[in-house]
N, C-alpha and C positions, 0 to 999 in steps of 0.2 A: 499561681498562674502557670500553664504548660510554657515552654518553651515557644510551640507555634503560636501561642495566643500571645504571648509577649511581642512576637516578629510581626505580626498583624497590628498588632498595636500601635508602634510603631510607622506603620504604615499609614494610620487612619487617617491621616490629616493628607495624604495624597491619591483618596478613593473618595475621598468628604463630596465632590460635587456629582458622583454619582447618587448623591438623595435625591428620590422624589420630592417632588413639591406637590402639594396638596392639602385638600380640605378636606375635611370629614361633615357631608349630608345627615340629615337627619333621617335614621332607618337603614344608610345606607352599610355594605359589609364590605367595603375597599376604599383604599383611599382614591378621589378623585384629582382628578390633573386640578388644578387652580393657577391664575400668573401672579410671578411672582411682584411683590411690591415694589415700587421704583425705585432704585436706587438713586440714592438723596448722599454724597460725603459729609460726613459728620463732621463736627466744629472738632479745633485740637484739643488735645486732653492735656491737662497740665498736668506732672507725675512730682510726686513730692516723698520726701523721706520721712516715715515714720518717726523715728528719731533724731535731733540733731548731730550734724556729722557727717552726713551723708553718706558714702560708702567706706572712707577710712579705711583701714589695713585689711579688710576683707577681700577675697579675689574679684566677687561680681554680685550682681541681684537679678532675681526675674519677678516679676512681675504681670498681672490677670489684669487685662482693660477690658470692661464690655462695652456690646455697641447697638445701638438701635436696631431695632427688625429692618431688616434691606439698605441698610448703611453703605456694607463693603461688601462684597462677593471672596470667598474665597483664594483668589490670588493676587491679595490688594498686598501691597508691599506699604514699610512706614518707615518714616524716618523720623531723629528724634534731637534735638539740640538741648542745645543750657540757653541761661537767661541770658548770656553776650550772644546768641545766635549760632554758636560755635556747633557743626556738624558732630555728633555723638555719633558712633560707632554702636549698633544693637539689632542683636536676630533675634528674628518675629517668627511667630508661626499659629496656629490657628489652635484652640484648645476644645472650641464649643461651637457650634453652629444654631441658629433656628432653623427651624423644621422648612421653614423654604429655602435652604441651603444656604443665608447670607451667613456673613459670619456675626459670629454672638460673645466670640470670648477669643481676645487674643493673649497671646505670653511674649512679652518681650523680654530679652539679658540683655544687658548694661556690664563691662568689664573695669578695666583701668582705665582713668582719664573719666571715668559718671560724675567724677565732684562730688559738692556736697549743697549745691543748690538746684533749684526746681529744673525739669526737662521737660520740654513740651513732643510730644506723639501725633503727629499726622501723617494723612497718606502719602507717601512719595516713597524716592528711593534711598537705600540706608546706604550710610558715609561706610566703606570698609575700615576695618581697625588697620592700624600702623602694622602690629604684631599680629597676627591672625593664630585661631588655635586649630591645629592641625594633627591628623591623623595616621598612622601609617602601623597599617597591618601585614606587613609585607613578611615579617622575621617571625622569627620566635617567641615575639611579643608585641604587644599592641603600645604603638609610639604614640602619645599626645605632648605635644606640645604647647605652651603659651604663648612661645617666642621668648619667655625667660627662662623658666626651666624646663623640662622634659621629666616625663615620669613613665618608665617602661612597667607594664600591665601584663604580668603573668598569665596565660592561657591555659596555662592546668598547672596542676601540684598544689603546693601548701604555701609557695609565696606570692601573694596577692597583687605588690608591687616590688618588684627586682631590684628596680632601681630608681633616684631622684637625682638629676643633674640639675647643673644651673652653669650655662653655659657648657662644658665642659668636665666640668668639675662635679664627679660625684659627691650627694650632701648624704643622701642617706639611701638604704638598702634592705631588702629582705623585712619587706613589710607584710607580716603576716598575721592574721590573727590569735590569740592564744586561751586556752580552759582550761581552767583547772576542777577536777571533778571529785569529792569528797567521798568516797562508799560508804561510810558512816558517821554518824551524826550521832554525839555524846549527849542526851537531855539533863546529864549532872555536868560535872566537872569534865572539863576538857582532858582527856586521855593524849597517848599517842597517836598524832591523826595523820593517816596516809591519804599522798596524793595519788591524783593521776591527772598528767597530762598530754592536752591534746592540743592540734593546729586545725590551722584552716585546712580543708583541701579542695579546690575550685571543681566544680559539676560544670561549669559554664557561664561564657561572657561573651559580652553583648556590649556593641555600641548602639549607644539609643542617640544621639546626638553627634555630632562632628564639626561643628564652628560653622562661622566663620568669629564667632564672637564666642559661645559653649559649646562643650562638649561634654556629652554625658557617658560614662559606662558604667555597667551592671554587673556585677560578679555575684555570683551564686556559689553554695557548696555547703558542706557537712566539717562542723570540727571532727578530726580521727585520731583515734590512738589503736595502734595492731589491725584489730581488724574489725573493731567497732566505731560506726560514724553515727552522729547524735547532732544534737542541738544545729540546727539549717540556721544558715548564714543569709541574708542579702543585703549587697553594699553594691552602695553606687559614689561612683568618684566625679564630682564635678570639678572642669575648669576654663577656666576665664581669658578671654585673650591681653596680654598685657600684664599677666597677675604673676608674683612669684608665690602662689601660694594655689592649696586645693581644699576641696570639703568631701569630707566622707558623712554618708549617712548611713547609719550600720543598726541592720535589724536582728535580731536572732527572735527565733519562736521556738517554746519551748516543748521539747515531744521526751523528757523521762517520765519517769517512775519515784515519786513520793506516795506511800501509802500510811493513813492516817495510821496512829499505834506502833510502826514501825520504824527502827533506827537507820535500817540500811535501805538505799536508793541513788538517786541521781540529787545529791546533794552539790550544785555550784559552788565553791569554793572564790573562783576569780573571774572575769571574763576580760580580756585585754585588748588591746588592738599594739602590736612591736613593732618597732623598728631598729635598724642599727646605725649608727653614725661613725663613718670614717671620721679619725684624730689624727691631723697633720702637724699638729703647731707644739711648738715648746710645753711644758703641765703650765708653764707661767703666763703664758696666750691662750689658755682653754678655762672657758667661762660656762658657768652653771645659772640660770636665771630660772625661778621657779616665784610662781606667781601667788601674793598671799591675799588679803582683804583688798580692794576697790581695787586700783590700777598698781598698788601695793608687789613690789621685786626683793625676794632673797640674790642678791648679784654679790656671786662670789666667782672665784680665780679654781681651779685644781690646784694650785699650786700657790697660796699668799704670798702675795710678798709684803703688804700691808700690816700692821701691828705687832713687825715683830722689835724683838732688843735694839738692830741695828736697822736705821734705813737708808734705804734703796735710794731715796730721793723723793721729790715731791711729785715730778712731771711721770716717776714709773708709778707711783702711789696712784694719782692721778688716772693716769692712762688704764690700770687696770681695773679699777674700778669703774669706769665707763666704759671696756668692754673692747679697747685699742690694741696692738700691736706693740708691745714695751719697745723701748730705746735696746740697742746693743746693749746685751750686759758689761759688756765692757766699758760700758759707760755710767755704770752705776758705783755706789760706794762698794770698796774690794771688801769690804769686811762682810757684804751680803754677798756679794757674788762667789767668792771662793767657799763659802757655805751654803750653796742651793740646796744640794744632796740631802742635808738636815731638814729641811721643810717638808713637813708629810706632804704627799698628792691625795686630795680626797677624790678617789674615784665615784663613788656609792651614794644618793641622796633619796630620801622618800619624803614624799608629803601623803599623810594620810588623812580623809575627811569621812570619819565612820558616824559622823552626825552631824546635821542640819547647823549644829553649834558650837563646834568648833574641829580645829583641824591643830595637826600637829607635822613640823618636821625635823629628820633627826639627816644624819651624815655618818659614814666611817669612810677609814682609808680604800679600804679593798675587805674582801669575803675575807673570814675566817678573824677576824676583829669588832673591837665592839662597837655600838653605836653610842652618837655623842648628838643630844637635845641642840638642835638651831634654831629654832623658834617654834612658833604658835599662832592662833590665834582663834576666830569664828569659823568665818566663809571664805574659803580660798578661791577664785578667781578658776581653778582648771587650766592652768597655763604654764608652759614648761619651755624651755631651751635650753641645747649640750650642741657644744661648738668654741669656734677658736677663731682667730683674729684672719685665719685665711675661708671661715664658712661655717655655716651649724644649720640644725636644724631645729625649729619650734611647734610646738604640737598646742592644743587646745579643745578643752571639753565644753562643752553647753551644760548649761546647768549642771553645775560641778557638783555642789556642793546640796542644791535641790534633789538630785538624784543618789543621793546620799547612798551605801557608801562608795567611795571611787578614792583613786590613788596613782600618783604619781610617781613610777621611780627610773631615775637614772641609775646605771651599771657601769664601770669599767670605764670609766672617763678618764681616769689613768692610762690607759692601754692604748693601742693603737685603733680601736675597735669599742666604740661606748654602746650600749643598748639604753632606748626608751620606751618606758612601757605605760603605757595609759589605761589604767583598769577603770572602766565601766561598774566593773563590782569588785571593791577592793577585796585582795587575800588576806587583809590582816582581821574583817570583819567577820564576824559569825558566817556561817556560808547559809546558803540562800534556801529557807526553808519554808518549802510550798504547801505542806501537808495541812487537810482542813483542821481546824481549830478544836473542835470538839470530836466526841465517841459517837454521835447520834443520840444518843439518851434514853434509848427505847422506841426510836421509832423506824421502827420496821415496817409499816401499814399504813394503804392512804390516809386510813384514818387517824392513827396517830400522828401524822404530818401533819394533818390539817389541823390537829388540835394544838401543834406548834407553832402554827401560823398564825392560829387566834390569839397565843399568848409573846411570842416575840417577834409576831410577823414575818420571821423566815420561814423559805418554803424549803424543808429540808428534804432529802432522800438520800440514800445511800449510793456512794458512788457518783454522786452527780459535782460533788465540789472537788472538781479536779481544775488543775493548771494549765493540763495538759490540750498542747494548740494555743497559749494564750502568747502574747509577741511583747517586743520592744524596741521601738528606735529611740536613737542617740546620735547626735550630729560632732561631728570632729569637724578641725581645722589644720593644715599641715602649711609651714612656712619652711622653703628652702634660701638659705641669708648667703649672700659671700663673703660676708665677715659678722660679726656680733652686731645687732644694731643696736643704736643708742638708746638711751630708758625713755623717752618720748615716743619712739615707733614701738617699740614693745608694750608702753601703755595702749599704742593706740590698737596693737594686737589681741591684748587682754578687751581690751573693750569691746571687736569683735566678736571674740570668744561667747562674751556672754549674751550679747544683744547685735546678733548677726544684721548687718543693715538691712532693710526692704524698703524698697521704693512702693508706693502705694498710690493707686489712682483715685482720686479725690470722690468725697462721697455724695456731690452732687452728679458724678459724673455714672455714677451707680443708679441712680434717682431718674436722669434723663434717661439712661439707654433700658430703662423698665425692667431690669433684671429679678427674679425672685419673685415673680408674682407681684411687682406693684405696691407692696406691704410696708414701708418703712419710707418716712419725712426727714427732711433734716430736722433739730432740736428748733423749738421753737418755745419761747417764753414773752410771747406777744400779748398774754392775758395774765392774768395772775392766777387762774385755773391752768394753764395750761404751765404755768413755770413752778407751779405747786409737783405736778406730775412729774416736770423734768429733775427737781429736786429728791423726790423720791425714788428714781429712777437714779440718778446720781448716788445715793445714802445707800441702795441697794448692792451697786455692784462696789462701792467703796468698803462697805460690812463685811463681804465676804473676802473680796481683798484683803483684808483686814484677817481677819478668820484665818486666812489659810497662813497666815505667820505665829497669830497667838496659839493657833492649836496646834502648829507645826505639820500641814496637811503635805508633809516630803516624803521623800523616798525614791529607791529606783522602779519601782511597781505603784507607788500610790499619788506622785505627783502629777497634778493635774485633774487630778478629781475633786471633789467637795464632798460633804455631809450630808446627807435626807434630813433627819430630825434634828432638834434641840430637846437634852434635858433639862429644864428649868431648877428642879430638883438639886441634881449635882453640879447646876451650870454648869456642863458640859454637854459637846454632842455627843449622842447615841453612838458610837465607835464601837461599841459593844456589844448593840443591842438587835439580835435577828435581820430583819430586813430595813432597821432602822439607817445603817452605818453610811458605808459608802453609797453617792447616789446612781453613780450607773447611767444615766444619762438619762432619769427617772421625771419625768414629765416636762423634758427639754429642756434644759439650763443649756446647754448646746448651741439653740437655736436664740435663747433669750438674749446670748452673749456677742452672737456673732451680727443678728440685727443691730446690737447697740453700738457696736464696733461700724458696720457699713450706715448708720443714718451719723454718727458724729467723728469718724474717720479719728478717732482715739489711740492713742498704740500703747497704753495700758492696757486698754479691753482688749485689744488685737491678742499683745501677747496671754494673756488669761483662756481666752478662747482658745487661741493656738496651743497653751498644755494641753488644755482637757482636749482638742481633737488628736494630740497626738496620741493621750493617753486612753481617752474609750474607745478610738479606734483600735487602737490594737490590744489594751491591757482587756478589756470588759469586753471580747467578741475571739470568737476560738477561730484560729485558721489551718489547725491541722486538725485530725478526724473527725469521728461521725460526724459531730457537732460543726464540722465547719461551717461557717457564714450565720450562726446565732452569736448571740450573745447575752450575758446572764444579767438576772435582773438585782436591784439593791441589796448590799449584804455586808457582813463584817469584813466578808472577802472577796478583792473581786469577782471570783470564781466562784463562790459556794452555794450562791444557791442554786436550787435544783430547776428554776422557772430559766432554761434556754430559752431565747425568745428573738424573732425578729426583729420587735419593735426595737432593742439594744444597737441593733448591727446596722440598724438604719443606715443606709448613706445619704439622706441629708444630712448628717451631722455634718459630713465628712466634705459637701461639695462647694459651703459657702469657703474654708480653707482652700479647699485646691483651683478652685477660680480666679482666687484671689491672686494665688503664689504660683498656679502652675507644680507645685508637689508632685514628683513624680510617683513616691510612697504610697501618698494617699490617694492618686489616682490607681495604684495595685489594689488598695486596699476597697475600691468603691468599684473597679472590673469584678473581683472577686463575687460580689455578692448577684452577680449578674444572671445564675442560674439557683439561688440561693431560697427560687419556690420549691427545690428536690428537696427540701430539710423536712416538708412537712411529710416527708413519708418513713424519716428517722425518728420524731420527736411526736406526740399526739400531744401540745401544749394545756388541754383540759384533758389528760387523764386520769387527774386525782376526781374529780367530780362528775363523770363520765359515769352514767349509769347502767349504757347499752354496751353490747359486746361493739368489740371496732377494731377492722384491721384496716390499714392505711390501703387506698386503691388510687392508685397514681391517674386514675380518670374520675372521682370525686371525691378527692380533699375537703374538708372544712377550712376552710378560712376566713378568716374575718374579713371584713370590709376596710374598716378600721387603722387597729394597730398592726393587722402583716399586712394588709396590701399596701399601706403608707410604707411599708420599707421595701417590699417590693419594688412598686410602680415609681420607687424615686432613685433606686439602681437600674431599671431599664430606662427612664426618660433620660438619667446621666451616664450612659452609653450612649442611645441613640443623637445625645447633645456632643459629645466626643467623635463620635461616630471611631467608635471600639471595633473590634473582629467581632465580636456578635450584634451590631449595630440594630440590622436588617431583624433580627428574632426579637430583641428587644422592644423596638418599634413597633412590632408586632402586638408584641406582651402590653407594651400600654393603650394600643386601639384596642384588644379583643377585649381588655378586663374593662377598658370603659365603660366601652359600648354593652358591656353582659350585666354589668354594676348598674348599669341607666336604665337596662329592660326588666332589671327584678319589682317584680307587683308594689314594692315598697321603696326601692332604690338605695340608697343609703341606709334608712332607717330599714330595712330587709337585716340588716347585721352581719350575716354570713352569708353565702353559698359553697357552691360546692363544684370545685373548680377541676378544670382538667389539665393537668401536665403535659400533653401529647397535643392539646389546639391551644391553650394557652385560653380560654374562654372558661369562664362562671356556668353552670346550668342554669338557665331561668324558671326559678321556684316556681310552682302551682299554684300556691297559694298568697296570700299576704301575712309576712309577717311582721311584728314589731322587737326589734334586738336593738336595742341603744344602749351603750355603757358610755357613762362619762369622760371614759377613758378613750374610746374610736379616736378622738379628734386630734389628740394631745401630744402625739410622739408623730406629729411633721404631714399630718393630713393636710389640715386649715394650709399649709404651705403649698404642699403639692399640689394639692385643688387648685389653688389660685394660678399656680402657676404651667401647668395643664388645661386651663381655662382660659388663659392670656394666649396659648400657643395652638392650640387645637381648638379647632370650630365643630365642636359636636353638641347642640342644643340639647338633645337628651340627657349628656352627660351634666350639662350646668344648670341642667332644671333641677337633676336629683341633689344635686350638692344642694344648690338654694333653699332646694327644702328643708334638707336636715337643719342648714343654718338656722332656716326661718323658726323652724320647730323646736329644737332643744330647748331655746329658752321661753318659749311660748306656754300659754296658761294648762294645766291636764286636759281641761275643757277645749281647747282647741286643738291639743294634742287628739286628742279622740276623736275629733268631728271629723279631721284628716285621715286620721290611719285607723280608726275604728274603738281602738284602745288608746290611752296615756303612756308617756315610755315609762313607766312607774320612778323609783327615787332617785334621782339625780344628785350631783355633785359639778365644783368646778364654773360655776357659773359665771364668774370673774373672767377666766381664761376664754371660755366660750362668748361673750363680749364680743370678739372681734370675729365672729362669725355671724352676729346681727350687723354688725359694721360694714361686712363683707358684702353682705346680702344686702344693704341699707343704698350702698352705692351702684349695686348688680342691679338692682330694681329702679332706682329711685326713690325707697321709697322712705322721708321723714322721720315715720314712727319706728320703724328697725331704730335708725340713726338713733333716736330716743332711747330707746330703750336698749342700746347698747352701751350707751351713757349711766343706765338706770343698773345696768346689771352690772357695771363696773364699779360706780358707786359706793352701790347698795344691794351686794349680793346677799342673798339668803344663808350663805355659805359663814360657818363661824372662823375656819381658819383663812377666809381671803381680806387681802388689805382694804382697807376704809380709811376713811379719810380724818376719822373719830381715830385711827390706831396712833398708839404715841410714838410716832417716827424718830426715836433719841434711841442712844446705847447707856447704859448701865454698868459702870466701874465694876469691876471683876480682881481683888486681890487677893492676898493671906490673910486668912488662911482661907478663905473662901474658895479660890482656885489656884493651880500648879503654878500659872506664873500670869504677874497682871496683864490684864489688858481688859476687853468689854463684851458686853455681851445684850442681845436685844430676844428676848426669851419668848416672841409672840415671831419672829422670824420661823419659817420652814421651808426649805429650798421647792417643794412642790410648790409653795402659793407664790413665791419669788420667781421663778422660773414662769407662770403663768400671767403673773401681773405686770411681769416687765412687757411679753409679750404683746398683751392686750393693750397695755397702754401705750407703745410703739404703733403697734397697728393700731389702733383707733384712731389715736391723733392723724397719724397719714391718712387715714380715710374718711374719717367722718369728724376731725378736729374743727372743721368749722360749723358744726351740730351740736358742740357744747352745753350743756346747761349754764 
């Protein structure tokens, strides 16, 4: 995103009530004035924690409320209490609007003092915080404040943050980013391996927020070494009013050079986020806390005084081990005290987590000496503190040990001067190696691609499985202490660490205000048909839960993903196999996931969904060249195969998360794709089977109906819902394609047209055609439809949908009498289910309802579930598989991802139509 489209961004929530309000006539080519709907104040919204605990050692939460069409107008203020009544402290701001400008989505933050029991949200005015978090741009750096600590925001160079006070007292300093960059890459045995490395250096920053309760800012930049800058940075620092602590969210996207065959390139080595921590206190007052298994502490001294020949006493024993201020030595046994000198100071600790399975930590005094084993174990926590009885400072990773490999070390904790470093990608791991997996094999030629396709389903080509543009976020937690805290606050810091609190508004409260098309019920097992469904529906996302631990589906690059296929053979999944591997966001497991999450408000499913949107947002969708704003389809990597494609880069995947949370991330990541129709004049997506000469003419594109204009029209309607810097064109983009989509001879089932970049409108075909693939519906149409259809009154538009709906599943013989021909062989009929459903309730009419039942059932289709399928797992050991656990070998994440869908949305729409 430019600069100025960040700054406009920014702004959008204070140009929000310059939308038109309007209807869309039928025929007509503007939008017309219409009044808006009465505004009505909505009932309180009860807000609840995801997890037990409520906000605990974390700084704040925000949180996505929606609201009825004409609820609240734009400059509705809210205020927000606890269960005693007690005035809460929380800034609001507007995230979404309906199209008659009411408001649709708000975000509220909650700081210190949120608790850990329910708050209710209604309209009035918000209680100010005690501590406010405050701004000041005035210097050489950008001051926020929480009212505890203060942390100065570097404005150019290489350190990020300068400095952490807490009160007065600086805790740490010189926080900057760090890379380590490999130039060659050994495929035998490890040689002599040179580094290089590089820092941050800031391009620019941005306050996006400024309190009175958050405050957000944005740093942008290049790591650099001499005179080459690489791998783009963006972090944004939040903080909390009230909080002694902050959260970084750190992206990097990757722009070297790995080429398949070859050794030397832009081979990662480390990626880190440093700091340094001033050492005031005695070695015998300076405390090491490094975080192992569950809320699990290595708490060790610089300096023991514990276990040795002679002791100290029981109350210094004591004290140092919890983290206290020893007694005078002079009050301790002389036989220890006049012997301190002889007590090594360990300055030096690592923890390293280079697999899913365990981790290890070792100690020395200082550089140029050996290391000495301190422990062990699986999954380490991602949590660290170096500090002393007068202040320290605590750092913490998210998915530490998921995002495997990462590492922990302290430096110089002897000295006056300690360094921590938090690697993202540990240096002690193999360094990070992008290059595609195979040679090609021979194929050179659409045709021999396609003859690869038929045999391992990947769509290969050369040159196409690159990295390059593909991204990562990773969330930190930074704690400034004024002395060591006690092992109960540091549990309670690890436990942020790993399961950041979020307040979450309840999922009837999603249900009332008709968000998302209307498509999802709460769980409901009022019949025994219908708690049959729920049950499998359950089994479903429990299997792969499940799954993604036995098969080990981690990584810094692959967490968050799932499988496509099962081999029953090797009981194992295809990991291996062509397009079989990873699914890519392969007929919406995306959307399966975050439905199941808003109708039963779960915070298992929450967080599940939440990996995978972090991960196919950014891992499986390119944000730097040509290819920006695609993304690639199913493969052994996320990158490899050659099918860039829109339907990937979808932003609905991406806007049930950030409604929800408010993301600022992923609100980048869903502006971004906002101009993301110019791709198709980089990519010709059928030019393997493309028989006519074609050169791309930016005034008639091909594109589907289908799978690009569903990723399309669901990044300009989440603009125009935002009301982003290109709101107005947006807005645009979803009336013209409508209305051009609703005048073609066949509407939908037309399949394609041929679209113009320069008006933002379809040509309307001459003729009738019939173009129906299975696939049009299945990567977030059935969603956008609906939800394009609830918001906008264009009758032509909701005729053509209805039809397709009515038709897909409809007999050849009726297919023909409508459109002249049958759509020939169909697939999917399961998923499509909830598009008779749709239609069943759009019309009225019974026999849809039926036969949406019928197609759900009893689909024709052999890989969709039935009711006859044996919904059990199957014990999986030795030698049979690598390590036990289970396996259900009639599972495939396409008919999973489809079935949950459909039987979500059925039951909501036509669950009391039942058989």
């Amino acid at each position: 995103m430019s600069p100025i489209d960040r700054r406009s961004l920014l702004k959008a929530a204070a140009v929000a009530g310059a939308a038109a309000q309007f209807s869309w006539a039928p025929g007509s080519t503007a939008a017309q004035a219409a009044p808006r709907a009465e505004a009505a104040e909505a009932d309180p919204v009860t807000l609840d924690w995801l997890e037990d605990g409520g906000l605990g050692a974390a700084p704040g939460s925000t949180v996505g409320v929606p609201w009825p069409k004409g609820a609240y107008e734009k400059e509705q203020s809210f205020s927000l209490k606890d269960e005693d009544g007690k005035e809460i402290p929380v800034q609001s701001w507007p995230i979404g609007y309906w199209p008659d400008g009411s408001l649709k989505w708000t975000a509220h933050a909650v700081g210190a003092g949120a608790g850990s029991g329910k708050l209710t949200l209604t309209a009035g005015t918000p209680a100010a915080p005690a501590k406010k978090v405050t701004v000041d741009r005035r210097g050489g750096t950008i001051d926020v404040s929480t009212g505890v600590i203060t942390a100065k925001i570097g404005k150019s160079g290489s350190t990020l943050v300068k400095s952490v006070l807490r009160g007065s007292t600086e805790v740490a300093r010189t926080g900057r980013l760090v890379l380590l960059r490999q130039p060659e890459i050994e495929d035998g045995d490890q040689g002599t391996v040179r580094y290089e490395r590089f820092e941050s250096v800031i391009d620019e920053v941005e306050v996006e927020q400024e309190g009175p309760v958050r405050a957000v800012v944005r740093i942008d930049g290049k790591h650099r070494k001499g005179g080459r800058s690489w791998l783009p940075f963006s972090i944004r620092l939040y903080f909390y009013a009230g909080a002694e602590s902050f959260r970084m969210i750190h992206t990097i996207t990757f722009d070297g050079t790995q080429e398949p065959g070859k050794a030397s390139g832009d081979f990662i080595r480390g990626i880190g986020v440093r700091f340094k921590v001033p050492m005031r206190d005695a070695a015998y007052d300076r405390h090491i806390r490094i975080g192992g298994e569950g809320t699990g502490l290595l708490r060790e001294a610089v300096k023991g005084v514990t276990g040795l020949r002679r002791d100290p006493g029981s109350a210094v024993r004591t004290a140092q081990f919890e983290g206290k201020k020893l007694p005078d030595p002079s009050t301790w046994d002389q036989r220890v005290t006049t012997r301190l000198q002889y007590i090594p100071e360990w300055g030096d600790y690592t923890l390293s987590q280079l697999s899913a399975d365990g981790f290890s930590v070792r100690k020395r005094t200082k550089k140029g000496h050996g290391w000495i084993p301190a422990g062990g174990g699986r999954r380490a926590s991602g949590f660290g503190y170096v500090g002393g009885a007068s202040g320290g400072f605590a750092v913490g990773l998210r998915d530490f040990w998921e995002k495997f490999p990462a590492q922990l070390d302290i430096r110089d904790a002897h000295t006056d001067e300690a360094e921590v470093t938090m690697w993202l990608w540990s240096p002690e791991a193999q360094p990070m190696d992008l290059r595609f997996y195979h040679d090609g094999m021979g194929q050179d030629t659409y045709p021999e691609q396609l003859e690869g396709l038929n045999i391992t389903y990947e769509d290969y080509e050369p040159g196409f499985g690159t990295p390059y543009g593909i991204a990562r976020t990773s969330e930190l937690l930074f704690w400034a202490h004024e002395s060591t805290p006690a092992a109960d606050d540091m549990a309670r810091q690890v436990e942020a660490v790993r399961t950041p609190p979020q307040l979450a508004a309840p999922p009837q409260q999603l249900v009332k205000a008709g968000v998302f098309g209307k498509l999802f019920s709460r769980p409901d097992r009022s019949t025994a048909a219908k708690a049959k469904i729920e049950d499998h529906l359950d089994f479903l996302f429990t299997y792969y839960k499940d799954q993604v631990e036995m098969r080990r589906w981690y990584g810094f690059w692959d967490y968050g993903d799932i499988m496509h296929s099962y081999d029953p053979s090797r009981h194992q999944w295809c990991y291996d196999v062509g397009g079989y591997a990873w699914d890519n966001s392969e007929l919406s497991p995306d959307l399966w996931l975050w439905f199941a999450y808003m109708r039963s408000g779960r915070a298992d499913i929450f967080r599940f969904a939440e990996a995978m949107t972090r991960h196919t947002g950014e891992v499986d969708v390119y944000h730097l060249g040509k290819w920006a704003g695609l993304g690639t389809r199913h493969g052994v990597q996320h990158y490899a195969d050659s099918a860039k494609q829109q339907r990937i880069a979808n932003t609905t995947y991406r806007r049930y998360y950030y409604f929800l949370t408010a993301d600022e991330r992923v609100g980048d990541l869903m502006h971004a794709n906002v101009d993301s129709d110019e791709t198709f004049l980089v990519l010709d997506p059928i030019r393997k089977i493309r028989t006519e000469p074609y050169t791309p003419d930016r005034n008639a594109l091909s594109i589907g109906f289908g799978t690009d204009w569903s990723g399309l029209v669901s990044a300009w309607l989440t603009e125009w819902e935002r009301r982003g810097p290109k709101w107005e064109k947006a807005k645009a983009r979803v009336l013209s394609t409508m209305e051009t989509i609703a005048a073609q001879p066949n509407g939908f089932v037309q399949g394609t047209g041929l679209y113009d970049l320069d008006t933002g409108k379809f040509a309307v075909a001459e003729k009738p055609v019939v173009g129906v693939s299975h696939l049009s519906a299945m990567f977030g149409l059935v969603e956008m439809c609906a939800e394009l259809i609830d918001q906008i009154d264009m009758p032509k538009f909701k005729e053509a949908w209805l039809d397709y709906c009515r038709y897909f599943n409809a007999t050849k013989a009726e297919q023909a009498a409508r459109y002249g021909s049958n759509f020939g062989t169909l697939l999917l009929f399961q998923g499509h289910s909830r598009q008779d459903a749709y239609a069943a309730v759009q019309l009225g009419d019974d026999k849809l309802a039926a036969r949406a039942w019928r197609q759900f059932y009893n689909s024709a289709d052999t890989w969709d579930y039935k009711e006859s399928t044996d919904w059990s797992t199957k014990k999986v050991e030795g030698p049979t598989g690598l390590v036990p656990g289970s396996e259900a070998t009639w599972v495939s994440t396409n008919a999973t991802a489809l079935y949950g869908l459909a039987a979500i949305q059925n039951l909501a729409l036509v669950g009391d139509k039942m058989p």
